[in-house]
Every structure is written in C-alpha cells, then in structure tokens.
DRENMARBA-894678 format. One record per residue (C-alpha): residue in three letters; x, z, y. Coordinates in steps of 0.1 Angstrom, whole numbers, padded with zeros to 4 digits, always signed. Example, Ala and Ser with C-alpha at 12.3 -4.5 7.8 and 13.67 -1.06 7.14 Angstrom:
<marses>
Ala+0123+0078-0045Ser+0137+0071-0011
</marses>
This chain:
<marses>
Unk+1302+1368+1487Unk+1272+1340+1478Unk+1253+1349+1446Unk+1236+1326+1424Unk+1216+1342+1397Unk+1206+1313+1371Unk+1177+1321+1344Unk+1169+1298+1311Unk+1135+1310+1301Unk+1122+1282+1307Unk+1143+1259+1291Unk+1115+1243+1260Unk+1101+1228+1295Unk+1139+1218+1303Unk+1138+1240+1334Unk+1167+1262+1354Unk+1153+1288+1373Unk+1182+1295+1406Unk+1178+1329+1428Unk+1204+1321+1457Unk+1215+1357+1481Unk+1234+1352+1511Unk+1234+1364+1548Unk+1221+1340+1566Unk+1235+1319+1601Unk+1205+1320+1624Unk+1196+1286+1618Unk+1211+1280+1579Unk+1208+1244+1563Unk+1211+1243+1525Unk+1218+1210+1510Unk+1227+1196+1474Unk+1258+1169+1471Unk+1243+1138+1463Unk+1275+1127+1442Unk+1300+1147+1416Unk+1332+1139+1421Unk+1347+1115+1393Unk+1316+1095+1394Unk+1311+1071+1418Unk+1274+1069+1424Unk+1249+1080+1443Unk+1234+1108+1419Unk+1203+1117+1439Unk+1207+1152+1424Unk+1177+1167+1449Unk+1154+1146+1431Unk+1153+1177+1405Unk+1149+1202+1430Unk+1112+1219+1423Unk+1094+1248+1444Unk+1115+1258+1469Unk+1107+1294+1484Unk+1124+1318+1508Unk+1122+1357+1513Unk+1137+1382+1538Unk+1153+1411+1525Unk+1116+1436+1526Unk+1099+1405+1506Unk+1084+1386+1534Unk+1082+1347+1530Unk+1102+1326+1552Unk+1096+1292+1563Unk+1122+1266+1549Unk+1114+1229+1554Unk+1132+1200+1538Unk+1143+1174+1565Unk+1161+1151+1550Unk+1166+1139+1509Unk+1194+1164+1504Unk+1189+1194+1530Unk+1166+1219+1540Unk+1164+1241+1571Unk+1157+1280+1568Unk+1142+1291+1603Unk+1153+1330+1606Unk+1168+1353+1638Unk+1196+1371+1627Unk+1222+1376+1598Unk+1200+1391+1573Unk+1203+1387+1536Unk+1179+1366+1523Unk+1167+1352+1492Unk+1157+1316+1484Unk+1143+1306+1448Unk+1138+1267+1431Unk+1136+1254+1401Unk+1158+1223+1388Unk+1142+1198+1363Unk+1173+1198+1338Unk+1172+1166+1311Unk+1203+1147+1316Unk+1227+1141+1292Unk+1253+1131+1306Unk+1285+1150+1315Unk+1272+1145+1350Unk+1242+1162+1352Unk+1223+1191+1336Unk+1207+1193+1304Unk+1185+1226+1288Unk+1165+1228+1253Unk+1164+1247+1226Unk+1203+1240+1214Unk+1222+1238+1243Unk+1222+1249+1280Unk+1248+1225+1300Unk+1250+1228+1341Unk+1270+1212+1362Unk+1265+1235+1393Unk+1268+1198+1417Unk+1232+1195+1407Unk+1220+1230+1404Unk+1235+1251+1436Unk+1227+1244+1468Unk+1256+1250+1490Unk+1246+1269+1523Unk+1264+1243+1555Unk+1289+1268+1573Unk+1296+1290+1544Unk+1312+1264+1516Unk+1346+1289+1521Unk+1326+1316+1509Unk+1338+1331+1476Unk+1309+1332+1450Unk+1297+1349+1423Unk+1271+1330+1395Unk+1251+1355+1373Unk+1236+1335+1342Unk+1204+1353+1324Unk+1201+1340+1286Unk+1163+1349+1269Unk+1162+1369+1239Unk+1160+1342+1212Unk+1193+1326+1227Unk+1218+1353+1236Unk+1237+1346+1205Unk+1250+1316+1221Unk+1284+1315+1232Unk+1306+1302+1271Unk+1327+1273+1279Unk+1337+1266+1310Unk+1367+1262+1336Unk+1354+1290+1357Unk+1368+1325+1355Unk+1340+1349+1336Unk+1330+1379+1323Unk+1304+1386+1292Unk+1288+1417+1311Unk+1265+1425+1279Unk+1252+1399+1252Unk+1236+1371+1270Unk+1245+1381+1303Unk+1276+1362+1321Unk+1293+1365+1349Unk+1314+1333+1368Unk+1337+1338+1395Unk+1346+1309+1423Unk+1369+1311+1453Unk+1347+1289+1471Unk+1314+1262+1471Unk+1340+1229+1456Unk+1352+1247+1432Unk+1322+1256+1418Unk+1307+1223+1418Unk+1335+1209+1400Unk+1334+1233+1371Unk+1304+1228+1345Unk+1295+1252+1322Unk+1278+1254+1288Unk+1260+1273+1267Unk+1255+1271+1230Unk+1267+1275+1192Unk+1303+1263+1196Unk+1328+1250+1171Unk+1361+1264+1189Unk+1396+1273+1184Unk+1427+1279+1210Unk+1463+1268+1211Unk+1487+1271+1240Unk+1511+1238+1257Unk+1542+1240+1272Unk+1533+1284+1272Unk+1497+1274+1291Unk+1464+1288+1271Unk+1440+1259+1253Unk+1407+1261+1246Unk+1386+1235+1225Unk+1349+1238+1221Unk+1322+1215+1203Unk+1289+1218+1205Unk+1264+1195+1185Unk+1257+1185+1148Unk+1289+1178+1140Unk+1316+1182+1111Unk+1346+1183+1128Unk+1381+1190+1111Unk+1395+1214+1132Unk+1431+1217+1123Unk+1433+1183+1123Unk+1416+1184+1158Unk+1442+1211+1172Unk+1472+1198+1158Unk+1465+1162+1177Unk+1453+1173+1206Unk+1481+1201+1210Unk+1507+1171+1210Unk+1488+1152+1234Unk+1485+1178+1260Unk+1522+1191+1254Unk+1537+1156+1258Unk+1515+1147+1293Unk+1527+1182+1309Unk+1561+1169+1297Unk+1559+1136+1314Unk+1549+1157+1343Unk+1575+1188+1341Unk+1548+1210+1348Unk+1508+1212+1348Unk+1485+1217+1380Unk+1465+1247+1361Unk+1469+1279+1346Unk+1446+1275+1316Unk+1423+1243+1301Unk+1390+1242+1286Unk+1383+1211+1268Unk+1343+1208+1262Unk+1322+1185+1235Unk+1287+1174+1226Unk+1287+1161+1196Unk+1255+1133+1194Unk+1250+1101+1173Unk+1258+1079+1197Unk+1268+1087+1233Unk+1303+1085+1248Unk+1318+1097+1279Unk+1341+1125+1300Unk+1345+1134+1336Unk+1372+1155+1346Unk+1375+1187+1362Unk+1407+1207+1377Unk+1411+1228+1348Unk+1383+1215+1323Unk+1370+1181+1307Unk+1331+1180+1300Unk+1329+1153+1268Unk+1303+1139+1250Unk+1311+1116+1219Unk+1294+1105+1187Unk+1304+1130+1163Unk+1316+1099+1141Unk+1344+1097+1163Unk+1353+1135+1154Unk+1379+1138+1123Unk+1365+1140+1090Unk+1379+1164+1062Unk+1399+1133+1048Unk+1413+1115+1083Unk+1440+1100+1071Unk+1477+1104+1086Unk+1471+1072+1110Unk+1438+1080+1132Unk+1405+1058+1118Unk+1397+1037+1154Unk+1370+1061+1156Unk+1390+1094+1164Unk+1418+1070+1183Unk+1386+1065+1208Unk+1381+1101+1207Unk+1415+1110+1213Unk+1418+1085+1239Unk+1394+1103+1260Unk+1406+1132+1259Unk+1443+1122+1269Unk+1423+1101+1297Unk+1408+1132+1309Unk+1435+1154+1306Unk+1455+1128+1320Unk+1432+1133+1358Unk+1439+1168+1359Unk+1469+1154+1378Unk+1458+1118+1389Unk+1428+1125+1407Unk+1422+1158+1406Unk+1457+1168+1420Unk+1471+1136+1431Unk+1446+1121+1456Unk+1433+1095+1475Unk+1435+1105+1511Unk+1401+1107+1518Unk+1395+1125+1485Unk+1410+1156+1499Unk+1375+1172+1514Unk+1348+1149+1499Unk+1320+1142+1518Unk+1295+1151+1491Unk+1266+1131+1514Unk+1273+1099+1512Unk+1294+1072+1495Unk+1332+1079+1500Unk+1351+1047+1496Unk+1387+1038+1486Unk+1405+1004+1473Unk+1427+1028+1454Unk+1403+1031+1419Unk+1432+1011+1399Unk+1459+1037+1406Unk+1436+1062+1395Unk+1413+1055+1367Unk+1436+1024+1358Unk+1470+1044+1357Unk+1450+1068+1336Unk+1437+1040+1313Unk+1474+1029+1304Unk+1487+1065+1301Unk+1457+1075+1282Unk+1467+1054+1247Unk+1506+1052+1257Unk+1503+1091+1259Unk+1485+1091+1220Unk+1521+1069+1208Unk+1546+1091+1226Unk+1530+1124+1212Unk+1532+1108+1181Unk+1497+1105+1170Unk+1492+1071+1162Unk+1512+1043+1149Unk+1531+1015+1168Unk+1514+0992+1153Unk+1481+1006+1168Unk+1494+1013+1202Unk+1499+0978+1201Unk+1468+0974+1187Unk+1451+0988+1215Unk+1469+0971+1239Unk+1459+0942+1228Unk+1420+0950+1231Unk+1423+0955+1265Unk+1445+0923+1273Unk+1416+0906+1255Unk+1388+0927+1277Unk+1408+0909+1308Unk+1413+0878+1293Unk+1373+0875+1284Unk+1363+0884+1318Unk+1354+0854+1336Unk+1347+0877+1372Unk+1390+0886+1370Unk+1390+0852+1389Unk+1359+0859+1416Unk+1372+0897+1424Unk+1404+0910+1432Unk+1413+0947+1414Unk+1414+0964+1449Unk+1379+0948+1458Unk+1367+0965+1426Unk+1378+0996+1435Unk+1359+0995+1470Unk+1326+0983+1453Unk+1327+1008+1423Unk+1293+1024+1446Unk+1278+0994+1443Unk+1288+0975+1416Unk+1306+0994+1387Unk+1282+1019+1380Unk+1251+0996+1386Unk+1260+0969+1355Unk+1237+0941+1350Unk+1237+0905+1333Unk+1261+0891+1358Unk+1288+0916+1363Unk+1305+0899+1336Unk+1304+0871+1362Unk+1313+0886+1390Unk+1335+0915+1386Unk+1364+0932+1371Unk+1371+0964+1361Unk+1392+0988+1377Unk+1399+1006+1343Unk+1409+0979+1329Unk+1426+0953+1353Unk+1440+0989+1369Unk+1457+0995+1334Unk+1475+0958+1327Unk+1488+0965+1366Unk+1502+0999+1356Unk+1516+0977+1327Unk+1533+0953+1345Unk+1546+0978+1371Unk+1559+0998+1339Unk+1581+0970+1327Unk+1590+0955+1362Unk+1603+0992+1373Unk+1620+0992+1339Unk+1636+0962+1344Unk+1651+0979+1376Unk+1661+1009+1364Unk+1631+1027+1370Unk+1595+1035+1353Unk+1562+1043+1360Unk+1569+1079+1348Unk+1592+1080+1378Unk+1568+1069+1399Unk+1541+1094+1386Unk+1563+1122+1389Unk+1572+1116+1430Unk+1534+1111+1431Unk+1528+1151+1419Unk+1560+1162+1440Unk+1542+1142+1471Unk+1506+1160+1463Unk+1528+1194+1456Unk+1540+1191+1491Unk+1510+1178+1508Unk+1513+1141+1509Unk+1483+1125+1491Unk+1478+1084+1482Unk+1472+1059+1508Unk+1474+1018+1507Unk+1511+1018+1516Unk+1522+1045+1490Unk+1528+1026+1455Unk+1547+0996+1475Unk+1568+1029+1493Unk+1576+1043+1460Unk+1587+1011+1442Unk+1610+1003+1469Unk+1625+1037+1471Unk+1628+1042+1431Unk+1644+1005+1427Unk+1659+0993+1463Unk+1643+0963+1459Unk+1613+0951+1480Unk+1576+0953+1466Unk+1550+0941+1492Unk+1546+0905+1473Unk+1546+0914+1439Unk+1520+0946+1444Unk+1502+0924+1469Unk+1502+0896+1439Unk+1491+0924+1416Unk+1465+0940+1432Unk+1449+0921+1461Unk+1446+0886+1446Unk+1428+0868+1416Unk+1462+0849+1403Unk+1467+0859+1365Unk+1490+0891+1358Unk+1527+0878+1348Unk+1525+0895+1311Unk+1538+0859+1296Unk+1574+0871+1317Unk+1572+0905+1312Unk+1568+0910+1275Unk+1598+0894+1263Unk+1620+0913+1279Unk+1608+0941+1260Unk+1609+0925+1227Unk+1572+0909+1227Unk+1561+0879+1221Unk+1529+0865+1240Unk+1510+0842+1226Unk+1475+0829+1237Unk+1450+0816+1208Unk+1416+0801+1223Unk+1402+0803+1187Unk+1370+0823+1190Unk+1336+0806+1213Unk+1304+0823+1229Unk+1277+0797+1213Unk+1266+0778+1241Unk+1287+0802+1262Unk+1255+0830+1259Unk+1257+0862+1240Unk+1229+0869+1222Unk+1211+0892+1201Unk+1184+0886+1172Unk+1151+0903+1183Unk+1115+0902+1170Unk+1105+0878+1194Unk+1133+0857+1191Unk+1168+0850+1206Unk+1177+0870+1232Unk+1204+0861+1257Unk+1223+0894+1268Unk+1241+0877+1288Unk+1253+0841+1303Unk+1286+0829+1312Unk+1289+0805+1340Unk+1313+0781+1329Unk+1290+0777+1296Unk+1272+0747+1289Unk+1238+0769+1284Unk+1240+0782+1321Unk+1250+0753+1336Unk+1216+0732+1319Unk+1195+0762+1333Unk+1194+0791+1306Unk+1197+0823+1318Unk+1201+0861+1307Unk+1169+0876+1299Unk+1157+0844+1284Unk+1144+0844+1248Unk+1154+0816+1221Unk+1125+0808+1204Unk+1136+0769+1185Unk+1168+0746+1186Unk+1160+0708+1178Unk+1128+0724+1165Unk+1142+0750+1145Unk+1131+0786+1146Unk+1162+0802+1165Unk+1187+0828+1155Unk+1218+0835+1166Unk+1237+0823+1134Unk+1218+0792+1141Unk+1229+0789+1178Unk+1264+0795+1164Unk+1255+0767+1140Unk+1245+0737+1164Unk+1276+0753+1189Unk+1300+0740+1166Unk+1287+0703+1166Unk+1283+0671+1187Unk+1256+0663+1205Unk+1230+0673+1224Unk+1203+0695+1215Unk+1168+0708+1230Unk+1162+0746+1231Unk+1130+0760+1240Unk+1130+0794+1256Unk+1105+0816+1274Unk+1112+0832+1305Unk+1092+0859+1311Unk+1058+0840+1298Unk+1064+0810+1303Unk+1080+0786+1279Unk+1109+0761+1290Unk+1133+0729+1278Unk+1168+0732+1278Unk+1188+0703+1272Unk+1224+0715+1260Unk+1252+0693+1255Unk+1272+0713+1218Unk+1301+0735+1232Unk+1310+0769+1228Unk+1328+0791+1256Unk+1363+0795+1252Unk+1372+0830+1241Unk+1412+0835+1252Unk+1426+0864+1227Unk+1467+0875+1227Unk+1486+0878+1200Unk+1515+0907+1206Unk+1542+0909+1182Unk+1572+0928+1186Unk+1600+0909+1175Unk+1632+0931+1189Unk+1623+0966+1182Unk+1658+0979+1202Unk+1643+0962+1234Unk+1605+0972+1226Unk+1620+1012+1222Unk+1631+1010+1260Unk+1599+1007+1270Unk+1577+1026+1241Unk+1599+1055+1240Unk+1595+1059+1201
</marses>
C-alpha cells in the first residue's frame, strides 16, 4: 500500500505539506497529471509543487531530479521504502484545484499527490493531520474514511485514479443525509451561507430519485454532494460518487423560497442535477479513449456534445420531471438556451463536433472573439439532444431509451465511439440515421426546431426585436465606453472598431452606453472617437443595431406537449 500523509499547519501561508512512503522500483519516476478529468485544460498542476526532498529508510538524503514539467526521477538501488516530502502552493478556488486558509481546507488530490509511474494499481492510504486550532472542522468527500481521533482522518483508495478523482474538504459544514431509490445521500455546505435546508433536501431528494429512475439503477453505492458557498462564483465538476460545487450563496434557498424555485436556486439546482447527471454520462458511460486517461497531455474527442450537451438537456428536463419546477419555467429555460444559440454568431463558422475537439484550445481559453468563432458544446450539444428527443419520439422511441442502452453498453464493456448514437438510433427506431446525425452534429445548417416543435404541441416563433448598438456590447467604465465585445456582421466592426476599444464621444458627445443605444436607433451616420490602447481613433459608423434573434415557445396542445414532457 502507498501512503500519503497530508499536514495543514501551514495553511495562513495557503500551504499543503505531502509526506509520500512507498517501496521504491530501482529507478522510480513520480509525476503529477497535468489535467483533472472533467476539465478540459491543461492545468499545469506542477507549477505548485515546492521543495521537493527524498530520504532512505535510516534518514539519508536521496537525489531526485525533475526532468521534465510534470516528472521527477528518484535514483536508488533496490526496493527500499523511501520517503519523499514537498510542499504545494494551495490558493485556487475552483472545484479544480486546491484551496487552504483559515475557513476551509479543499484538495483535490490531481494537484496534490504525485502518483509513482509503475505503481498507479497500488491501493492507497491518505493520512490527513489538522492543527490544533482547526480539528473542530468536519469531512466530505467521496472516498471511504475513518475519523481516527479529532482532527486526524484517514482515506482509503483502491488505486492512484481513484484517488485523484475524489476531492476532499475540510471545514464548518452545513449538512444533512437522505437516501434515493435505498442509496445513502449526503449534502454538505461550506461557506457564509443561509441555506434552508429542508427545503434544500426535499428538492434535491426528488432530483436524484427521478435520474436513478430514468436510469433503473445508479453506478455508486453512496453520494456526497459538496458546496462553497461565496458571493459570487459558480461552478461543479463531477466525480464517480461525489460533486465538488461552488455557487453564490444567493442561489441557495432562502427561509421564504417560494413553492416555484426563484431563477436563483433553479440555477443551483440545475447544477446539481447536471452533475449528478455525469455520474453516469461521463463518469460511467465513456468516450473510448476516456477509459485510461492519459493524464500528460491533451486527450481529444469530437464526442463533448453527447456528454456535457446530453447532460445540459437532462439537467433542467430532470428539475420538471422530479417535479420541482413549473412547466412554465422548464419552458422558460428552454427558451434561454435556444436564445444562447440563436445569439451566437460562431454556430455558423463551427460545427458542434469541431467544438468538441477544440474544447483544449478553445472552450476553456474564452476571449473577445469566441463569440465569433465558436459554439458551445453545452449548449449546441443540448438543442441536439433536443431534437434527437422529439425525432426518436416521433418514432416510437426517446432519448431515455437511448441513454439507458448507453449504461447497459458501459455495464457490459462497450464505451462511446463516433459510430455509436447513429447505431443506437437505427436499432431503437428501424429507420436510418447517418444524414440526420450527420446534419445535426457535423455541419453549420440551423437545427430543425421550427419542424420539431409542433408536433409536440409548440409553437416556434422567431422575433428579431432586440439590437446590439452598433453590434458592440459594452460596458460604462471610468474612462469611458468599453467594448466587451464586437460582433462581425455589426456595422461597428466592419468600420474598424474593435473589442478592447474604449468610447470616449459620439458626434461629439461624451459616450455612454445609453447613448450608443441612443444614436443605434437612428439614421445616419455618426463619428465615434475611441482610444485603442493610447492612441485615439475616428470611426465612421453608418446607425444600425445587430439583430438579436429571440424564440417565443408556447405550448398550445398540452395532450401532444405531455408526450414529450412526461408531466
């Protein structure tokens, strides 16, 4: 067995102090992933790594040299048991990283433990030391664990992947337990936060019930659902049997939530049911090449759209079926994301499955263009789960059926490749897929929602109502107007303004963005001055806003609508 022993006392200076034990192989390489799975970017983890130091088992020091960003080499003779020490710089909060201070001691062990090459099989054993001042603080995490005495843990892993993909944290927790479908909950929150628990439990209890429903059974034997309450930051990555959140605690039920979810806890509740949701798409049911990540460099798929876009329709679906929220907001909320596609000028420069490919490159590295330039693979990927909903319903099928031979497939061994969704679709239907999938997934052309929603009841309408002034977004600053962003087909960027650039007069005006709104709406054309970088330039803009395209659903045969909402 490995053994990690991981000490907090210096945590005011946000620092994680790791003892690693093993038996060595003659020549053993110790490396640190430079990705966590779920998040498709090149973390750099190593960057953190501080002071690394090696000992044989009388005390002698050993010489360990790094040799490439991620690895070091540990020059010893024989199978001895030997002891190597670092520290890790730990101030990232994120649920991808690791964070210590005074209130709260979060580790994800991806960017804490170095795995020894050779010996990842290895079951392991992670001791965690608490100083005096914090032992009252309590454990979360996926990992089996034992409270040895008070501030002293124990966590158990069968082997090196399993414990990178299980966080833990420590901290005064807000928590309560609940079982679904017979399997043991448990829901912590950490954070300033004033959270109304029973509300909490009884939502999130339906939620989980209804998606191990959908699925007839769950791919874990228990569930730990973790929070950090802040003011303002949002996010979740999933785990096997865990979820590490972070949310602004407005988004937690108040006392008085009323009986319809406030938008705020409908985000919240969406991302939990989103990461709940990947226990089984993504965490179970794979990409191919997801089986053993490569944990050194980028692993690529064009299959994103199944995975985090499948989960992105499921996610608010899930919130309706379960009976959380309304109708009338599921539809709601569909709608906000037909509008995110609609508004997205790059839907007609990249093609869903080209997203997915370039997520390393591209969706976790935003900038002023991607707007431009890209879509999203959450949210293209869930209006293609959409429309393969109500074209398998219209068949005699559904994208639960389709999900379901997905787990059976992972249960048995079979994972996701290209040619799996277009396999499934013929075999649930009997009809022939290639084109439409193809259509769906591989190309730029619009999705058919105008034919698919009035079979179910809907009506589709289109209203072009709403403009970008100038086709920039822009924000009020100090200094003046500044463009956030820049839409090609605007008027602004095609006379030469760009993001970045800051609005300082229109036709001689001081600028705001009320004004720019203003002169938008008129004939003409108008001189803006703007400074880029220090220099001040002349526009000359011809009045026109951008088009912004927003749907209007309506359900107008309930009876039809019900065969596809399952209400």
């Amino acid at each position: 067995m490995l053994h990690y022993q991981i000490e907090f006392d210096d945590y005011r200076q946000h620092l994680v102090h790791v003892t690693a034990r093993f038996l060595a192989d003659p020549t053993q390489i110790l490396s640190l992933p430079t990705w966590i799975p779920g998040s498709y970017l090149i973390r750099e983890f190593s960057k953190h790594i501080e002071s690394v130091r090696a000992y044989d088992e009388d005390g002698r020091i050993l010489k360990i040299q790094k040799f490439e960003k991620n690895k070091w080499r540990l020059f010893n003779t024989d199978h001895e048991l030997i002891t190597v020490e670092y520290d890790v710089y730990a101030y990232d909060l994120s649920v991808r990283g690791a964070y210590v201070d005074e209130k709260r001691l979060y580790v994800n062990p991806a960017c804490v433990c170095l795995a020894l090459e050779g010996q990842e099989h290895k079951a392991i054993e992670v001791e965690l030391f608490l100083p005096q001042e914090l032992k009252h603080f309590q454990l979360a995490t996926g990992l089996k664990s034992r409270t040895l005495v008070k501030g002293r843990f124990t966590l158990e892993a069968d082997n090196y992947a399993q414990l990178i993909d299980a966080p833990f944290e420590l901290a005064e927790q807000t928590r309560f337990s609940f079982e679904a479908e017979g399997i043991p909950h448990e829901f912590v929150v950490s954070g300033k936060h004033a959270m109304n628990a029973t509300r909490m439990q009884q939502d999130i209890e339906k939620i989980c019930a209804t998606e191990i429903q959908m699925f007839g059974s769950a791919p874990f034997k228990d569930y730990t659902f973790m929070t950090m309450a802040t003011g303002n930051s949002y996010g979740g990555l999933e785990h096997p049997n865990s979820t590490s959140l972070i949310s602004p605690r407005d988004d937690l039920p108040k006392a008085n939530e009323p009986v319809e979810p406030s938008a705020d806890y409908q985000r919240f509740l969406g991302l939990c049911s989103h990461e709940y949701f990947h226990s089984w798409l993504v965490k179970f049911i794979r990409p191919e090449n997801f089986v053993n990540y490569d944990l050194n460099r980028e692993g690529y798929t064009s299959l994103l759209w199944i995975f985090e876009g499948f989960t992105s329709y499921y996610d608010d679906l899930i919130l309706l079926r379960s009976g959380v929220i309304s109708q009338a907001s599921y539809i709601k909320l569909l709608k906000a994301q037909i509008d995110r596609y609609l508004q997205n000028p790059g839907r007609e420069v990249q093609s869903v499955s080209e997203s997915s490919f370039d997520a390393w490159v591209k969706f976790y590295r935003q900038d002023e263009n991607s707007n431009n330039a890209g879509t999203s693979y959450y949210n293209k990927g869930c209006l293609v789960a959409l429309c393969l909903d109500l074209g398998l319903r219209l068949r005699g099928s559904s994208l639960d059926a389709l999900m379901r031979k997905l787990y059976v497939n992972a249960q048995n061994g079979i994972q996701v490749n290209e040619r799996t969704i277009v396999e499934l679709c013929n075999e649930l239907t009997g009809d022939n897929w290639v084109e439409q999938i193809n259509h769906l997934v591989n190309t730029t052309d619009e999705l058919p929602l105008d034919q698919l929603f009035p079979e179910f009841g809907l009506s589709y309408t289109l209203n072009s109502d709403k403009a970008l002034p100038f086709g920039l977004k822009l924000t009020d600053k100090p200094e003046g107007v500044v463009v956030s962003s820049a839409r090609r087909d605007g008027v602004a960027a095609k006379a030469g303004l760009s993001a970045n650039d800051v609005i300082v007069a229109i036709d001689g005006i001081k600028a705001t963005a009320k004004l720019a709104e203003k002169y938008a709406k008129q004939d003409g054309t108008f001189t803006i001055h703007a400074f880029r970088r220090d220099e001040l330039m002349t526009f000359e803009v011809n009045a026109a806003g951008s088009v912004l395209t927003e749907v209007e659903l309506k359900v107008e045969d309930q009876a039809k609508a019900e065969k596809w909402l399952n209400v």
